[in-house]
Wavefront OBJ file of the C-alpha trace (Angstrom):
o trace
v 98.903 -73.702 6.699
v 99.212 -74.038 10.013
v 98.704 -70.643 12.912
v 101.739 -70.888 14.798
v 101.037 -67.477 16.014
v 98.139 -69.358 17.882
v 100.504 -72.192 19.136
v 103.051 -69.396 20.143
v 100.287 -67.486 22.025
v 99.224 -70.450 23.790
v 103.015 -71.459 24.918
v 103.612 -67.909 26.076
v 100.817 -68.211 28.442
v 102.095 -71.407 29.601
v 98.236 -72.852 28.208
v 97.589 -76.260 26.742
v 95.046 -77.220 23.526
v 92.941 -78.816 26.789
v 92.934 -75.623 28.880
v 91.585 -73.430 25.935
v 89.143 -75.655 24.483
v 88.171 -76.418 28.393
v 87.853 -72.639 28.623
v 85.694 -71.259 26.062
v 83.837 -74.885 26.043
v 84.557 -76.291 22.370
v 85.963 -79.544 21.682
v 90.183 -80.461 21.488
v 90.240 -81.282 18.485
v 88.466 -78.199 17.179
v 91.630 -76.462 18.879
v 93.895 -78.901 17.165
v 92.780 -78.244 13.753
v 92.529 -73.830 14.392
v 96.599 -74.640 15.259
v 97.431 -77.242 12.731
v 95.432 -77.187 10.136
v 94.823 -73.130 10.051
v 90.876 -73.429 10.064
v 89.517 -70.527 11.420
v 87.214 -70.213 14.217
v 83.684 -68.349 14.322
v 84.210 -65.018 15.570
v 82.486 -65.640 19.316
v 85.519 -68.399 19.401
v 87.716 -65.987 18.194
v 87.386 -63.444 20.736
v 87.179 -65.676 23.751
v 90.670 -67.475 22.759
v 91.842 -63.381 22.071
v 90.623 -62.917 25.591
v 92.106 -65.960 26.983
v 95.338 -65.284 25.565
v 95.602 -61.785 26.961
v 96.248 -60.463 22.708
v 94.636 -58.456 19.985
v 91.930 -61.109 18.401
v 93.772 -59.982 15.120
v 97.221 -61.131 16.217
v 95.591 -64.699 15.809
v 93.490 -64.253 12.690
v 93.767 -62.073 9.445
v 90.260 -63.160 8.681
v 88.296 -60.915 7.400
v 85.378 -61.505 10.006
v 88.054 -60.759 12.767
v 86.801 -57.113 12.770
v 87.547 -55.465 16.220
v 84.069 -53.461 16.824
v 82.285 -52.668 19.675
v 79.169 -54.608 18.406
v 81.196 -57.772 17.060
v 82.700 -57.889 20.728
v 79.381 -57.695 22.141
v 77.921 -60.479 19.634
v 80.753 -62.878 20.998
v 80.120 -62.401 24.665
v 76.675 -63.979 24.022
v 77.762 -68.118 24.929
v 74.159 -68.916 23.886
v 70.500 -68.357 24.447
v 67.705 -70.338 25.664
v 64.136 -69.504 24.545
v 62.536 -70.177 28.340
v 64.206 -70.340 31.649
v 63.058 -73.530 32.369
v 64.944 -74.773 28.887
v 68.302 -74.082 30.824
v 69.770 -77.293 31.683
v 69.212 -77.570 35.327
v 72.793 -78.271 36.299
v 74.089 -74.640 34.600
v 73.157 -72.555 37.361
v 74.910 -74.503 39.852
v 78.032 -75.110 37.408
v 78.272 -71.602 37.086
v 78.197 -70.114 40.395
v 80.728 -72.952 41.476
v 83.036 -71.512 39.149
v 83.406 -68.540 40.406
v 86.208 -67.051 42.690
v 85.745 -63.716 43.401
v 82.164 -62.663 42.217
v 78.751 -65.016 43.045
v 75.283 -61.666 42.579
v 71.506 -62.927 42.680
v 69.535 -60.048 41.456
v 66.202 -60.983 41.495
v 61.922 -60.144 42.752
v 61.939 -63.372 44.443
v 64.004 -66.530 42.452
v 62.237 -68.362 44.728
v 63.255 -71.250 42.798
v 66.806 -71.111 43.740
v 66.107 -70.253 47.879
v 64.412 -74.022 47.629
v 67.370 -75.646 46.064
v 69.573 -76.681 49.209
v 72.698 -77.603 47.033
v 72.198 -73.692 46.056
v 72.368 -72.858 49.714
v 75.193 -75.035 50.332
v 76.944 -73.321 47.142
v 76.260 -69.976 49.002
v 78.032 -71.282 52.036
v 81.141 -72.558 50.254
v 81.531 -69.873 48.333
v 81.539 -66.958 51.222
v 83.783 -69.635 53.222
v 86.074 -69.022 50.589
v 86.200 -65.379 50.802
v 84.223 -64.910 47.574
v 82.432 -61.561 47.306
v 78.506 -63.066 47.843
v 75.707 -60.808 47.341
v 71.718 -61.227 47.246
v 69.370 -58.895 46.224
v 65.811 -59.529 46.218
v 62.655 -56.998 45.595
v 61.766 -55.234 48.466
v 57.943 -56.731 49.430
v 56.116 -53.686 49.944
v 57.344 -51.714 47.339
v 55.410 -50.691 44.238
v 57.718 -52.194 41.847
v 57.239 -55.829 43.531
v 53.352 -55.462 43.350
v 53.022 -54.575 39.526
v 55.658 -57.306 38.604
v 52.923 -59.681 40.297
v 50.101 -58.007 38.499
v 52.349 -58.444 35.589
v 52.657 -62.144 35.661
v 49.396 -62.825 35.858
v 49.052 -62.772 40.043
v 49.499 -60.435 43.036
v 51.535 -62.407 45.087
v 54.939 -61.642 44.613
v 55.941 -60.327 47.799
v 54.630 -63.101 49.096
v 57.097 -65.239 46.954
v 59.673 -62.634 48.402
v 59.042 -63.632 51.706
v 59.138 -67.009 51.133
v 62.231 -66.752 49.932
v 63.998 -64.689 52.446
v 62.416 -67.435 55.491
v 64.142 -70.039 52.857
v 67.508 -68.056 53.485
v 67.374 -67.368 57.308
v 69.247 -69.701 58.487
v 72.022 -68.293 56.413
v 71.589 -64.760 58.242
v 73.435 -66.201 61.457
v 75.424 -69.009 60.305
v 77.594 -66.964 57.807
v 76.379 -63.345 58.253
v 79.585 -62.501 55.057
v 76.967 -63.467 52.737
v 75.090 -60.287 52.382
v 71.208 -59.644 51.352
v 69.712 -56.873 50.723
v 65.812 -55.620 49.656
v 65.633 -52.887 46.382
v 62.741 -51.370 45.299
v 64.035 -50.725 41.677
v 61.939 -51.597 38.787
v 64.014 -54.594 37.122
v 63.423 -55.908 33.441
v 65.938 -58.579 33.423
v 67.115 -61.118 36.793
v 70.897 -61.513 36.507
v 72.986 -64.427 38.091
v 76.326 -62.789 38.074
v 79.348 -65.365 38.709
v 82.913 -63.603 38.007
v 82.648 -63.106 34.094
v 79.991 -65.617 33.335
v 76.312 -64.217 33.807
v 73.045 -65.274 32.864
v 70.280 -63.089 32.014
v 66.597 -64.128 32.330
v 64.300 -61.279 30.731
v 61.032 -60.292 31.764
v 58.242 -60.415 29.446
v 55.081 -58.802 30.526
v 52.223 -60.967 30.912
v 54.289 -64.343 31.971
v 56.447 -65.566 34.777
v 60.296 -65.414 34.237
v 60.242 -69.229 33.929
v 58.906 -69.014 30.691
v 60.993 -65.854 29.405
v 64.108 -66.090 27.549
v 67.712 -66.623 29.198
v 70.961 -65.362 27.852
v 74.317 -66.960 28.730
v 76.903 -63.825 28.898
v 80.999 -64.577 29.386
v 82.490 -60.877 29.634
v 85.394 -59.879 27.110
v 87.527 -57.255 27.085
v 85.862 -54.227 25.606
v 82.833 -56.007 24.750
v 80.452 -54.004 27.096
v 77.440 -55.979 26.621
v 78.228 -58.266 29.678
v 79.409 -55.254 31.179
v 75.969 -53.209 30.771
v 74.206 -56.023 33.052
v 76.775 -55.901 35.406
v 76.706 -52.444 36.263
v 73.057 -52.881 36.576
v 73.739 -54.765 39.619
v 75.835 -52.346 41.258
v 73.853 -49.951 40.919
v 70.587 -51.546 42.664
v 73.021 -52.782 44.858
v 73.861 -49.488 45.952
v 70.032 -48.051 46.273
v 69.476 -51.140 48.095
v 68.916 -51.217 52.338
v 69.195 -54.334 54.556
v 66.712 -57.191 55.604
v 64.368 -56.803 58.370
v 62.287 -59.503 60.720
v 59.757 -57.589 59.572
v 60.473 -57.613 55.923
v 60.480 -62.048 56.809
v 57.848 -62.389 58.538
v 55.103 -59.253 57.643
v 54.455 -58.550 61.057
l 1 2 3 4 5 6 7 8 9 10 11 12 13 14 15 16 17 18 19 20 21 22 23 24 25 26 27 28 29 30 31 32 33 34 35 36 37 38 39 40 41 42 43 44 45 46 47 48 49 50 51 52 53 54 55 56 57 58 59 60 61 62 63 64 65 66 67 68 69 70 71 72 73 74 75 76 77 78 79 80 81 82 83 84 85 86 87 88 89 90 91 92 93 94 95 96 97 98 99 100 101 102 103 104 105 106 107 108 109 110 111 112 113 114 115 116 117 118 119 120 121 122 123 124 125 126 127 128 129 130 131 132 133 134 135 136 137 138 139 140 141 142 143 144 145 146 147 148 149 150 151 152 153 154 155 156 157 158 159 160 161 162 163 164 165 166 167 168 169 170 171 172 173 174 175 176 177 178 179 180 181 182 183 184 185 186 187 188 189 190 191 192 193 194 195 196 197 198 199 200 201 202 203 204 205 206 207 208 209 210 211 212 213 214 215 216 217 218 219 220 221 222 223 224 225 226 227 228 229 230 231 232 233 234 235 236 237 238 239 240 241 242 243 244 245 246 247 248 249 250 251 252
């Protein structure tokens, strides 16, 4: 039997089969047979295309596993997860910053990493040139919080990383003072990569280096408050937060 309450949903937001399989990334076909052929979709799928379509997830589906809770909305905003950072196809972080319109947050000790990356910088760039919202927090190096996440890892020179990082980024200071950085001192357990309603979430692990924890991949639903947990996370150290000094660059 086929859903044409899906097909009907998808008309009334003026959406094609392409642009919903495009947007919660599953294949056209897969669509094709959810409209056609009735097949129901697993519940993550189910409350992304809910989402999409601006409904009640049960106005698509009477399935049973189409249960509107607060913890299967949360389940479904997890896209996937990769056991190490460095198992995160290199491409993603990129992909999913340049997706974003109104939203592009870096809260990290360092992500040294991503200062070296110059197509990251460039990113940065476009992104504040098009009157995106871009915002860089990184641990404050002579804080406390900095020096036991180094002992933490295995080494004591994170605020050294820190600094690296921020001489990586000074050329950005002048050129396109919109995108803002700031120094916390806050004692973080996760680094979140905010873009819009996508995020991804690298946990730390005591006794190794964030490369090697693991990485979820968040898209934010409506009431699912799991994506929304992380990013009020950011606003907050946001707002603790205080601006970048020469001295805070250069240690002198």
């Amino acid at each position: 039997m086929s859903n044409e309450r899906l097909r009907s949903a998808l008309l009334a937001q003026s959406l094609t089969v392409q642009d919903l399989a495009d947007s919660i990334e599953v294949n056209p076909k897969t669509v094709e047979r959810w409209i056609t052929q009735g097949k129901v979709p697993y519940r993550r799928h189910q409350y992304a295309t809910a989402s999409l379509l601006n409904v009640d997830v049960t106005t698509l589906w009477d399935d049973s596993r189409a249960v509107d809770s607060a913890a299967d909305l949360s389940k479904a905003e997890i896209v996937t997860i990769y056991p190490h950072r460095h198992m995160v196809p290199p491409g993603l972080w990129r992909e999913l910053y340049g997706r974003a319109q109104t939203h592009v947050d870096v809260l990290v000790y360092s992500g040294l990493w991503l200062s070296e990356d110059p197509l990251f910088l460039d990113l940065l760039k476009a992104k504040v040139e098009a009157h995106a919202q871009v915002r860089v927090l990184l641990g404050d190096p002579a804080c406390p919080a900095v020096e036991q996440r180094g002992i933490d890892e295995g080494h004591r020179i994170m605020d050294g990383k820190i600094r690296n990082a921020l001489m990586n980024y000074r050329p950005l200071f002048a050129s396109h003072p919109d995108i803002d950085f700031r120094l916390h001192d806050a004692t973080l357990y996760n680094s979140l990569f905010r873009a819009d309603n996508e995020m991804l979430v690298n946990t730390h692990v005591y006794g190794i280096g964030a490369f090697m924890a693991p990485v979820f991949h968040l898209r934010r639903l409506a009431r699912g408050g799991l994506f929304d947990t992380y990013a009020n996370s950011i606003e907050q150290t946001w707002g603790g937060a205080r601006q970048v000094t020469e001295h805070d660059i250069t240690g002198a």
